[in-house]
Backbone as JSON, one array per atom type, in Angstrom:
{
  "sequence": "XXXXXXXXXXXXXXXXXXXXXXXXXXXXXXXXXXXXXXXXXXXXXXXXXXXXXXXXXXXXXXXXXXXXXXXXXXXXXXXXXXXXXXXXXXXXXXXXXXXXXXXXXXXXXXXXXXXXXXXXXXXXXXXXXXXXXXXXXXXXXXXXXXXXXXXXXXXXXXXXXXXXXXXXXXXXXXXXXXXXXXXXXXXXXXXXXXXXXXXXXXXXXXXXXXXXXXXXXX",
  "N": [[0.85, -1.19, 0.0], [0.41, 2.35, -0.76], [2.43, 4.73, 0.18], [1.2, 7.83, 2.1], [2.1, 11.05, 0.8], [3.64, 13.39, 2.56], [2.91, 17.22, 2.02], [5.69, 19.56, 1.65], [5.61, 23.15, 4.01], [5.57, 25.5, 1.57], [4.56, 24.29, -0.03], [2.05, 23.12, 0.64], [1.15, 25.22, 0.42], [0.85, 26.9, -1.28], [-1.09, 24.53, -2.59], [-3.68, 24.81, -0.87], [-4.35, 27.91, -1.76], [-4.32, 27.4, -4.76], [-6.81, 25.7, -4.29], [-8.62, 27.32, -3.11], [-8.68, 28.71, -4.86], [-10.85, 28.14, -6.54], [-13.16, 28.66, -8.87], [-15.68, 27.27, -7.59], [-15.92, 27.73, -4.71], [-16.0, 31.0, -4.85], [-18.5, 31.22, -5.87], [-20.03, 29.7, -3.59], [-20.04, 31.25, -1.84], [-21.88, 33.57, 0.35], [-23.33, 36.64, -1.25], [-23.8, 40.38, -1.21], [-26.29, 40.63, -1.8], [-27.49, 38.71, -1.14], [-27.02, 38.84, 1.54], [-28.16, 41.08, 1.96], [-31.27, 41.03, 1.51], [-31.39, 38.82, 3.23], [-31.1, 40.5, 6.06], [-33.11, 42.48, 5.63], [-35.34, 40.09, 5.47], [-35.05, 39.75, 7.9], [-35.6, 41.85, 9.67], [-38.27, 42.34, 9.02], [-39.44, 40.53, 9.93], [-39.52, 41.27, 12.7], [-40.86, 43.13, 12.76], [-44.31, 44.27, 14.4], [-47.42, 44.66, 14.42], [-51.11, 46.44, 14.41], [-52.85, 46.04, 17.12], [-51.13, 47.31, 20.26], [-48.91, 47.02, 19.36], [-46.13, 48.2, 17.21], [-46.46, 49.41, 14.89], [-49.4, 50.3, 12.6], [-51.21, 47.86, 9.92], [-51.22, 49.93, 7.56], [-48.76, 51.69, 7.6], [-46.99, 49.29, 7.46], [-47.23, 48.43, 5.13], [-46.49, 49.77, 3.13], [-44.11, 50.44, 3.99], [-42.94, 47.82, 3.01], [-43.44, 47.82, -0.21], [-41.81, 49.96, -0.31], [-39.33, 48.49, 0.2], [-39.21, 46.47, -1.22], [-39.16, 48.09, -3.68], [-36.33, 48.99, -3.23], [-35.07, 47.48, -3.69], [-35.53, 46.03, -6.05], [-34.33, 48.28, -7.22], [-31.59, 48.11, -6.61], [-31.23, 45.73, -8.48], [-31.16, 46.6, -11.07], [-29.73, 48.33, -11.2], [-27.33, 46.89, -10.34], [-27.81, 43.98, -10.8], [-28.01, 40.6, -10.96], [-25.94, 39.59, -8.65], [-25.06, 36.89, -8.21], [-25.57, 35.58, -10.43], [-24.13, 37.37, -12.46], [-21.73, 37.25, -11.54], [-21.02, 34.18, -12.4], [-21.19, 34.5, -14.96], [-19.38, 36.61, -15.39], [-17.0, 34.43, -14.86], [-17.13, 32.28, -16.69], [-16.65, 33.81, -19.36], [-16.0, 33.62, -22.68], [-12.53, 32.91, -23.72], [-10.54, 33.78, -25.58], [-11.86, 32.46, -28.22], [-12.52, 30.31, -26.27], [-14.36, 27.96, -23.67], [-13.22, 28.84, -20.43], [-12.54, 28.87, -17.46], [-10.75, 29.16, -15.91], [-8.29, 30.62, -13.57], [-6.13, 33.67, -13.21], [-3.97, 32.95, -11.31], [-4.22, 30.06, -11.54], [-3.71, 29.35, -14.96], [-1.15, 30.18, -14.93], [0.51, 28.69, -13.28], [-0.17, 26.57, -14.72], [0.84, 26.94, -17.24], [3.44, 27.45, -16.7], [4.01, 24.5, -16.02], [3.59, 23.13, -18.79], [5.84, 24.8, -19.54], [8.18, 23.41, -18.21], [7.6, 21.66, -19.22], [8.83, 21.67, -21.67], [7.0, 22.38, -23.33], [6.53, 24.63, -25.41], [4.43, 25.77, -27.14], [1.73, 25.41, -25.57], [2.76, 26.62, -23.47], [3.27, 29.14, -24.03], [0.63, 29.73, -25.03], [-1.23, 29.31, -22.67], [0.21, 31.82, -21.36], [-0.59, 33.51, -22.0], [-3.23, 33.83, -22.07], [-3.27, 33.99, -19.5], [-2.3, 36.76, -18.9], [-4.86, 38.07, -19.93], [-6.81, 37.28, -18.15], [-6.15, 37.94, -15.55], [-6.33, 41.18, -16.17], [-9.03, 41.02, -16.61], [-10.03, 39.94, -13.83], [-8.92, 41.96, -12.29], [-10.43, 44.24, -13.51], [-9.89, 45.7, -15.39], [-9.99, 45.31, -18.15], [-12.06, 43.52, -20.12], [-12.08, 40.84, -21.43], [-14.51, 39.97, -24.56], [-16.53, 37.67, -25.77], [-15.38, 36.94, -28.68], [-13.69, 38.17, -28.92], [-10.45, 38.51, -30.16], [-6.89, 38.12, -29.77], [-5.21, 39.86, -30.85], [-7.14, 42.1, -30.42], [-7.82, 42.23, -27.97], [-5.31, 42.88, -26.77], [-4.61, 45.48, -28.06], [-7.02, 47.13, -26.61], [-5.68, 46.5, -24.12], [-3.52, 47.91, -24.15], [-4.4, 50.32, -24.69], [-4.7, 50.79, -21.89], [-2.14, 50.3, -20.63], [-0.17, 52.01, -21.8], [2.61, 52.03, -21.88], [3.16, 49.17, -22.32], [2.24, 48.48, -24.66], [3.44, 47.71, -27.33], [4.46, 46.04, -26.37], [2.49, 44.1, -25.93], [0.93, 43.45, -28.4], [2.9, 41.94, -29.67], [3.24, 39.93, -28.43], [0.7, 38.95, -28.73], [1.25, 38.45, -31.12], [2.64, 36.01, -30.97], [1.24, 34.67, -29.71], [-0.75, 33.58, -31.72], [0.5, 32.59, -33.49], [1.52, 30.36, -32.09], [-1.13, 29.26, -31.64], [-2.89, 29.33, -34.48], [-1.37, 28.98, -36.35], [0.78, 26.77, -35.97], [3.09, 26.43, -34.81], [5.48, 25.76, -32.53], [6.67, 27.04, -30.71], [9.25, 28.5, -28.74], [11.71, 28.93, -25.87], [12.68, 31.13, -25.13], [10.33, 32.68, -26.74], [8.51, 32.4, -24.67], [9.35, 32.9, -22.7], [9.66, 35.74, -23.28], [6.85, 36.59, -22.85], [5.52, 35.79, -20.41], [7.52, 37.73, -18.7], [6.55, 39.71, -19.33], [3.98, 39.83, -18.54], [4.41, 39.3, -15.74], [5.33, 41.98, -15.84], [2.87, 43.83, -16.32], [1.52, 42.73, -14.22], [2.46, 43.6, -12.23], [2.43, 46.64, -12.27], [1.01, 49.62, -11.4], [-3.24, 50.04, -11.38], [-4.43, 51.82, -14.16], [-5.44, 55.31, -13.62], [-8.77, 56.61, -14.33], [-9.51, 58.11, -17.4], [-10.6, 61.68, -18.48], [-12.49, 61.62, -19.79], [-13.9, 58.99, -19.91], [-14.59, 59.81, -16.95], [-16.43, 61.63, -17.26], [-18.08, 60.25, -18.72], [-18.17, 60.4, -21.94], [-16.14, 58.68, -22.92], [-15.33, 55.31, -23.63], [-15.43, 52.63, -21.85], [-13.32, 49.82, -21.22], [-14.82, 47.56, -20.4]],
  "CA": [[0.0, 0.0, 0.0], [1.27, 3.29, -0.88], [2.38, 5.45, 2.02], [0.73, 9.28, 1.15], [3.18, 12.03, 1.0], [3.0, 15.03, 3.54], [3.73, 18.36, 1.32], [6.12, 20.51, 2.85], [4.61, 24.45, 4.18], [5.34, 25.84, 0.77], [3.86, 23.43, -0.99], [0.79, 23.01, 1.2], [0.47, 26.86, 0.81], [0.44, 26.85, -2.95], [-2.14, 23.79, -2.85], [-4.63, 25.51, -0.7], [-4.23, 29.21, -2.89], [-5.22, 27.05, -5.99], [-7.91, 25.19, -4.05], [-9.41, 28.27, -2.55], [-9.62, 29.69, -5.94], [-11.96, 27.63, -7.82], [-14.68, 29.7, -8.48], [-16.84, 27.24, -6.92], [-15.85, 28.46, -3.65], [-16.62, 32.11, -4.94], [-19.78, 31.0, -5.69], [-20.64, 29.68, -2.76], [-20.18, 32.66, -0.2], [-22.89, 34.73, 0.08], [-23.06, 38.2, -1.89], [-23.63, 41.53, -1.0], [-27.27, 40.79, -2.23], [-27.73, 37.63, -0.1], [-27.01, 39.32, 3.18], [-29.25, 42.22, 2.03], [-32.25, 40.16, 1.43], [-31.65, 38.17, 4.5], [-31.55, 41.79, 7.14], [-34.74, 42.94, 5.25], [-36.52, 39.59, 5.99], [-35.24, 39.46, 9.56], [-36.23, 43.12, 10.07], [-39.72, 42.62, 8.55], [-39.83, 39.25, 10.67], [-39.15, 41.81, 14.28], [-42.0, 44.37, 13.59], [-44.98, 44.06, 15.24], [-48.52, 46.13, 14.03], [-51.84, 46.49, 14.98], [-53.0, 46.87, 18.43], [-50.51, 47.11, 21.41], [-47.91, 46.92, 18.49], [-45.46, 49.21, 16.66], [-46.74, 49.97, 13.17], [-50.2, 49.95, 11.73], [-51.2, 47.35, 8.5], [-50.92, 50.64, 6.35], [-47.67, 51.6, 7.81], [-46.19, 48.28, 6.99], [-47.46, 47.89, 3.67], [-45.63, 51.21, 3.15], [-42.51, 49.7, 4.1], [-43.05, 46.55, 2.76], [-43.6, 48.7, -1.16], [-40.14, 50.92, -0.26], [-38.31, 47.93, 0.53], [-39.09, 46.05, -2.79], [-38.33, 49.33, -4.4], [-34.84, 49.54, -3.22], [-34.52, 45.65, -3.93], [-35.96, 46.41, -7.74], [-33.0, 49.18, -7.99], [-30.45, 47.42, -6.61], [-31.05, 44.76, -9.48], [-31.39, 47.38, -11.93], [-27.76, 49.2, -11.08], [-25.95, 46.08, -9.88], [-27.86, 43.17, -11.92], [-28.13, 39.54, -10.03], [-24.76, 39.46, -8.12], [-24.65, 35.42, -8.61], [-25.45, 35.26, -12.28], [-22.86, 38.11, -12.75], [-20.53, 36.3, -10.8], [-20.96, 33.0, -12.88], [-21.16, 34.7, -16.21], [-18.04, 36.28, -16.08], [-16.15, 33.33, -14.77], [-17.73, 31.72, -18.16], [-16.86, 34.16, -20.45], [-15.09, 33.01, -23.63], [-11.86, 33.34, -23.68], [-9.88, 33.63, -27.02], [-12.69, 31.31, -28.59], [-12.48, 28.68, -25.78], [-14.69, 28.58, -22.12], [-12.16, 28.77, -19.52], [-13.26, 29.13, -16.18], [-9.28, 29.24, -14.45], [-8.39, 31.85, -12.8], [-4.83, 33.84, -13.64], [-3.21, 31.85, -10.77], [-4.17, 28.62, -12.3], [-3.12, 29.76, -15.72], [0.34, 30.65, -14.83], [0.74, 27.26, -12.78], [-0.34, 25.6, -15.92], [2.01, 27.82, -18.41], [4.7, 26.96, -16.02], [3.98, 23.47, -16.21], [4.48, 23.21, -19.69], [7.27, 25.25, -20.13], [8.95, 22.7, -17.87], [7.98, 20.21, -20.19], [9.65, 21.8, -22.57], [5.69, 22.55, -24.57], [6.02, 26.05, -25.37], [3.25, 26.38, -27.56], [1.31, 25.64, -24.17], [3.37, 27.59, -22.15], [3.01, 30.64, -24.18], [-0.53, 30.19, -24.76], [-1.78, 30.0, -21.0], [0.79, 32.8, -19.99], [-1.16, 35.16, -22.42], [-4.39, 33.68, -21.3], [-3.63, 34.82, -18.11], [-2.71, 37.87, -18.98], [-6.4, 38.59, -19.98], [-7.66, 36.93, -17.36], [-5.25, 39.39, -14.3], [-6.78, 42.01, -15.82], [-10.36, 40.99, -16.19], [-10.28, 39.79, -12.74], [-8.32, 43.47, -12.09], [-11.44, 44.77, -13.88], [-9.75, 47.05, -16.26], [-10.18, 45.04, -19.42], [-12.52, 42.06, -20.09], [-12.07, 40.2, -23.28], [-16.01, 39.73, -24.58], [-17.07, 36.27, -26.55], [-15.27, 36.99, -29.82], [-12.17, 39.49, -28.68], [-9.21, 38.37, -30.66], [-5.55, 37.9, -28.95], [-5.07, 41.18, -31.22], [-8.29, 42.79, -29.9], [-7.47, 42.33, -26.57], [-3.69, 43.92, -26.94], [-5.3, 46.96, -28.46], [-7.5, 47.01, -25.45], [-4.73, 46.57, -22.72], [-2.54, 48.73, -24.7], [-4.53, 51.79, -24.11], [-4.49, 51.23, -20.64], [-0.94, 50.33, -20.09], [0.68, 52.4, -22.91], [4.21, 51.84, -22.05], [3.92, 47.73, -22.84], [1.4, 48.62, -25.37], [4.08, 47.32, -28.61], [4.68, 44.37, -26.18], [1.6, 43.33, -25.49], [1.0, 43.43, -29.59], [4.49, 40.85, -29.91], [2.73, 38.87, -27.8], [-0.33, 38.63, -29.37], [1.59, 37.52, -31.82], [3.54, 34.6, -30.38], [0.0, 33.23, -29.08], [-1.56, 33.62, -32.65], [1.59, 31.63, -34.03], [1.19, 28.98, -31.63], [-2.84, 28.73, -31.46], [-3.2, 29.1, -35.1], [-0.51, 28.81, -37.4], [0.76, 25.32, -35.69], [4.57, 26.83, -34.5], [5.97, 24.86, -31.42], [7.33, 28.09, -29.86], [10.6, 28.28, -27.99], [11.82, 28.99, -24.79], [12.76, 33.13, -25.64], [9.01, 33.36, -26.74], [7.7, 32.23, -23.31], [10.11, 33.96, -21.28], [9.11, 37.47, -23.11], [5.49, 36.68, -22.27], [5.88, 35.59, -18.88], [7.76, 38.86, -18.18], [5.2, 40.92, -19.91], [2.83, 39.52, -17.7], [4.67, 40.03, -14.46], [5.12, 43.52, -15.64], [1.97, 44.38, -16.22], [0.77, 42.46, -12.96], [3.15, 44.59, -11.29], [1.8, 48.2, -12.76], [-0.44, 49.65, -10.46], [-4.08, 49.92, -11.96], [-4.73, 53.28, -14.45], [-6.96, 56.14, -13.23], [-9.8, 56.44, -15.56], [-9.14, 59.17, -17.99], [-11.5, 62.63, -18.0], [-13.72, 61.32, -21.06], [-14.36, 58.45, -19.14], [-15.23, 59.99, -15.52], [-17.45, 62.21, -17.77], [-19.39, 59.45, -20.26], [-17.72, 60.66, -23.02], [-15.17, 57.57, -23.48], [-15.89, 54.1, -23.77], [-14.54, 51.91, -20.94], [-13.43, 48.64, -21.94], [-15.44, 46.43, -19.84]],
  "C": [[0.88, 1.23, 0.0], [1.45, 4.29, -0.15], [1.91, 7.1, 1.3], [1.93, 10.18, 1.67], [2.65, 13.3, 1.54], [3.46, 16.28, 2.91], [4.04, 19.22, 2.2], [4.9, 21.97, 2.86], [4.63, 25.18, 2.67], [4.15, 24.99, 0.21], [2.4, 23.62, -0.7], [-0.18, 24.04, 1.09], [-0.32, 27.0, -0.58], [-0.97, 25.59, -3.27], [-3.37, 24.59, -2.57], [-5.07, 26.67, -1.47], [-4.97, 28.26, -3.86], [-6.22, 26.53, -5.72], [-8.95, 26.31, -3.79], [-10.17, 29.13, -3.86], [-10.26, 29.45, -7.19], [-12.74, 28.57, -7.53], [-15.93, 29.04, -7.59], [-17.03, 27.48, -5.31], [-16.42, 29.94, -3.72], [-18.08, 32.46, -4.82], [-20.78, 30.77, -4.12], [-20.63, 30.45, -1.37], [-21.72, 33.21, -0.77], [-22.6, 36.14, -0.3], [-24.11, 39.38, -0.98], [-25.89, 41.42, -0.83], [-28.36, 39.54, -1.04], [-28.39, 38.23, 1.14], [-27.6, 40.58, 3.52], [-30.42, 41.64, 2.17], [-32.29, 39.47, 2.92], [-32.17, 39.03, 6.05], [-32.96, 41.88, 6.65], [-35.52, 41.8, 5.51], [-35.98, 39.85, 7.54], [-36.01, 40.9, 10.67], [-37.66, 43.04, 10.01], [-40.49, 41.36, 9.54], [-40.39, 40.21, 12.04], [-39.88, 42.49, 14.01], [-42.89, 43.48, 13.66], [-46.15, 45.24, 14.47], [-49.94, 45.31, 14.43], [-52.08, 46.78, 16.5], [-52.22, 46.01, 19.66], [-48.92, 47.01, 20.29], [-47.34, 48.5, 17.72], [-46.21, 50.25, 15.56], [-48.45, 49.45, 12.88], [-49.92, 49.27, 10.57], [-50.46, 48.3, 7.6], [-49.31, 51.08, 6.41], [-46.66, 50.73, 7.43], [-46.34, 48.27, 5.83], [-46.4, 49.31, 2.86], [-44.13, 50.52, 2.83], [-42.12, 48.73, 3.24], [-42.6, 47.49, 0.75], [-42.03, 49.25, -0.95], [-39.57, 49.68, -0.45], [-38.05, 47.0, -0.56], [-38.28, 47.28, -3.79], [-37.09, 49.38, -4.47], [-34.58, 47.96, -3.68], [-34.01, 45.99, -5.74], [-34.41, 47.38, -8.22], [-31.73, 49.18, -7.82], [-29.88, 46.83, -7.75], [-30.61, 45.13, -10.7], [-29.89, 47.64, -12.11], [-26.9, 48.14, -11.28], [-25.9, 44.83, -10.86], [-27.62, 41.93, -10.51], [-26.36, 39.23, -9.74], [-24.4, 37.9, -8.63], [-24.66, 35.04, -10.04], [-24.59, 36.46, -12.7], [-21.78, 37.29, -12.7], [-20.3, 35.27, -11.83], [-20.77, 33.1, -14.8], [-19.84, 35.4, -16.53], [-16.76, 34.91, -15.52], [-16.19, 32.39, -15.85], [-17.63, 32.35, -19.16], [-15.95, 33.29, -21.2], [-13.56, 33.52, -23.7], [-10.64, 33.38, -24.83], [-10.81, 32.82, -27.72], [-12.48, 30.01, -27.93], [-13.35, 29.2, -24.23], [-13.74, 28.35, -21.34], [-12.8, 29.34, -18.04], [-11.68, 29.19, -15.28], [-8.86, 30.68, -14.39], [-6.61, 32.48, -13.46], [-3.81, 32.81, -12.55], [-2.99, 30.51, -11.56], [-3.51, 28.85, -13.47], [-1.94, 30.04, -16.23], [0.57, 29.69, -14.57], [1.18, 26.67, -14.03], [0.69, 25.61, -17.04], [3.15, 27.4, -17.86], [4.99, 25.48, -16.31], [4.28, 22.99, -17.34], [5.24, 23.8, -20.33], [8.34, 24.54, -19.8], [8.99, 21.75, -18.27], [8.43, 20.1, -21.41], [8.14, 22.3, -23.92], [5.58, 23.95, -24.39], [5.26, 26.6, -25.35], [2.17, 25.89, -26.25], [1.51, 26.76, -23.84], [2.56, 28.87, -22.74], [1.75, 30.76, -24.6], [-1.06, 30.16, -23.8], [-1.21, 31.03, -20.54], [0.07, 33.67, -20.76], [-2.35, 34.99, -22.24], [-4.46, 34.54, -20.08], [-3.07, 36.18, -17.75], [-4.26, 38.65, -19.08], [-6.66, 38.37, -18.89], [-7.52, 37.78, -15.96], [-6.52, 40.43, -14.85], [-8.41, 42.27, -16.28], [-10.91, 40.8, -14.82], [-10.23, 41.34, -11.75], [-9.88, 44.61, -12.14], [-10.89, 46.3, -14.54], [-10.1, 46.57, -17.85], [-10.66, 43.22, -19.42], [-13.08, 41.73, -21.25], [-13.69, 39.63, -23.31], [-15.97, 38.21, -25.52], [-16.49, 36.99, -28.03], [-14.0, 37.82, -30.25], [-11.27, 38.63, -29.48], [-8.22, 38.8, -29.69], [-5.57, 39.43, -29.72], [-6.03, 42.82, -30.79], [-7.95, 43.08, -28.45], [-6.02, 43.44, -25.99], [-4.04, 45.2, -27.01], [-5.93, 47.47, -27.48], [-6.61, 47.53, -24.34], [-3.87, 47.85, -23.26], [-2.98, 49.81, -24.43], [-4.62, 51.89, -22.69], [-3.05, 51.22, -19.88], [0.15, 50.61, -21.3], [2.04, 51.87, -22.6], [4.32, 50.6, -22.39], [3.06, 47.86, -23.71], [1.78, 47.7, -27.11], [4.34, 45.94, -27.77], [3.55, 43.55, -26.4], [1.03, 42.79, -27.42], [2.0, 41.81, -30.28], [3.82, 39.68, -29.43], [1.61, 38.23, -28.15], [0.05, 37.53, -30.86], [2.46, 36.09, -31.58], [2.27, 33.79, -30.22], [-0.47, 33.02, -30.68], [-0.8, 32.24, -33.57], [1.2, 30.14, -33.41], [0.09, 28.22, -31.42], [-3.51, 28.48, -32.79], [-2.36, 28.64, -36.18], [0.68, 27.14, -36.88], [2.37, 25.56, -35.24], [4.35, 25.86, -33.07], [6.39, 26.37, -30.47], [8.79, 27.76, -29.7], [10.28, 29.06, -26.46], [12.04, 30.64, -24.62], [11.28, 33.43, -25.92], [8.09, 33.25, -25.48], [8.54, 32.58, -22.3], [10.2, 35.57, -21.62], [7.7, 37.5, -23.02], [4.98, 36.5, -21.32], [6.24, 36.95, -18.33], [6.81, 40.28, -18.76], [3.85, 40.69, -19.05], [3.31, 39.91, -16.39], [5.13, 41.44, -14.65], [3.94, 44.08, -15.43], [1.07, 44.02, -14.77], [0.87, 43.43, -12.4], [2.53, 45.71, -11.22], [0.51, 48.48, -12.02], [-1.42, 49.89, -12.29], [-4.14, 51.45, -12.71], [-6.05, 53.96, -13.87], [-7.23, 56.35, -14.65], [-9.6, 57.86, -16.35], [-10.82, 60.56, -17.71], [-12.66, 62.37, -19.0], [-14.52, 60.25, -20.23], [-15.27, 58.92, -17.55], [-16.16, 61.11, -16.21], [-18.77, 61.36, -18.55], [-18.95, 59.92, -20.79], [-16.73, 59.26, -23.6], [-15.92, 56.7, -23.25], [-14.9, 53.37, -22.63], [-14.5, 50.3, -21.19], [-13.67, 47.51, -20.75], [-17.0, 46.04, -20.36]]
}
């Protein structure tokens, strides 16, 4: 029988991190919307009306009317927190569903770069470029974005790698469509284009934007 192996504290650390961040953990917390819904019944549970009580019928029904209201325009502004949630963890991602997260992504890219499978490598590390900064929430590739679409995209928000991120587009395009193997130089300048841009704090929103005048690419 095979004795199980105890992973050292790194290791154990890095397991949990990727376990914690399936989305179906995300999923299953409660949202913002949850734990609103839940106060408003427990509140509506604790009054009391009619006689010897707090609130008259009409009084409540009052309340009762407001408190849908603000529900209704919550939904309106914010939209169902859980089917948000689940729809972008489902968007498409270069024409494929991908549901991993940039952690996972990188893991994975790592994984076959050590197996020597570039064209891997360097297509998950530019996966998870998109994916950083959809999670980031500065740019979220839609059902049909192109690796070139996306660049163009990131590029106006992080002008200075703006010709990288372009290079890179092309390395994935090479290896996702045109059938190249890669090398080890094309996945170690997309790797570092990715931990640059991780790095880069987030841009403030330009003045077209904090007006409605620009288009914000989400």
């Amino acid at each position: 029988m095979a004795v199980p192996v105890e992973p050292d504290a790194p290791d154990a650390r890095e397991l949990l991190l990727d376990e914690l961040s399936d989305p179906a953990y995300a999923e299953s917390q409660p949202t913002w919307f949850d734990l609103l819904s839940q106060a408003v019944l427990e509140w509506l549970g604790s009054l009391t009306f009619g006689e010897g009580g707090a609130f008259s019928p009409l009084v409540l029904v009052i309340l009762l009317v407001l408190g849908v209201i603000a529900v209704l325009t919550a939904i309106l502004i914010y939209g169902l927190p859980r089917w948000r949630q689940r729809s972008r963890l489902e968007t498409e991602l270069f024409g494929e569903r991908d549901r991993r997260t940039a952690r996972q992504l990188r893991r994975d890219a790592e994984k076959a770069a050590s197996a020597g499978d570039w064209a891997t490598g360097i297509a998950e590390r530019y996966r998870a470029i998109a994916r950083a900064l959809d999670e980031r929430t500065i740019v979220t590739p839609l059902p049909g974005t192109t690796a070139h679409g996306f660049a163009s995209a990131a590029g106006r928000q992080f002008g200075e790698h703006a010709a990288a991120l372009q290079r890179a587009a092309d390395r994935f395009d090479e290896v996702r469509y045109l059938g190249q193997r890669g090398d080890a130089e094309g996945y170690a300048f997309v790797r570092e284009l990715d931990d640059a841009i991780d790095r880069a704090p987030s841009p403030l929103p330009s003045v077209s934007e904090l007006t409605g005048a620009g288009t914000v690419p989400r």
